[in-house]
C-alpha positions in Angstrom: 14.4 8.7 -8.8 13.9 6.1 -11.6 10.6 4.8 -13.5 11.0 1.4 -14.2 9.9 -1.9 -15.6 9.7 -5.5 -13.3 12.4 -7.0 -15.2 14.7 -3.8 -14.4 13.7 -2.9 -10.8 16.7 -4.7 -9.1 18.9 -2.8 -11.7 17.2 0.7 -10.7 17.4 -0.5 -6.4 20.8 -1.2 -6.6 21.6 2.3 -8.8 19.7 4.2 -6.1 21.8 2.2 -3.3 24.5 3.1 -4.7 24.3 7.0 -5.5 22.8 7.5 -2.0 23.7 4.4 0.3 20.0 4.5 1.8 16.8 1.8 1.0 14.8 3.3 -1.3 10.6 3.3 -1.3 9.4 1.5 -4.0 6.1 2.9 -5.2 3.5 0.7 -7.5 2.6 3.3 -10.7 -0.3 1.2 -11.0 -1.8 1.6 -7.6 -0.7 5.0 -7.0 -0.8 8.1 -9.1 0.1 11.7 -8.7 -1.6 15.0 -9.2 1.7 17.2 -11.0 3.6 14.2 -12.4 3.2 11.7 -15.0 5.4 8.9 -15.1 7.4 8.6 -18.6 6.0 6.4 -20.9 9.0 3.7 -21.4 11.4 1.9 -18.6 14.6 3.7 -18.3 16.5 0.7 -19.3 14.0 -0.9 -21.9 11.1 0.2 -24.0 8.6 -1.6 -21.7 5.4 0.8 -19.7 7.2 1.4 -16.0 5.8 -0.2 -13.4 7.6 1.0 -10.6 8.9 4.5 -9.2 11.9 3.9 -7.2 12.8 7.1 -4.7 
């Protein structure tokens, strides 16, 4: 799973691609949200808000 920022979502598809050699779902933070989870407050590759949750 990896919460990340527009500019780094090809970065964080390809990473999951790799490590499991399935698609992953792509999941909009700002249209969805979750009742026992709350999505870290920087991009895993940048200090930018995530935008994306990529499982």
């Amino acid at each position: 799973m990896f919460t990340v920022c527009k500019e780094h979502l090809e970065i964080a598809i390809d990473q999951f691609v790799d490590e499991y050699e399935d698609a992953p779902d792509i999941v909009d933070l700002d249209k969805v949200s979750f009742a026992k989870w709350e999505p870290p407050v920087h991009c895993e590759h940048c200090q930018v808000k995530p935008e994306y949750l990529v499982v």
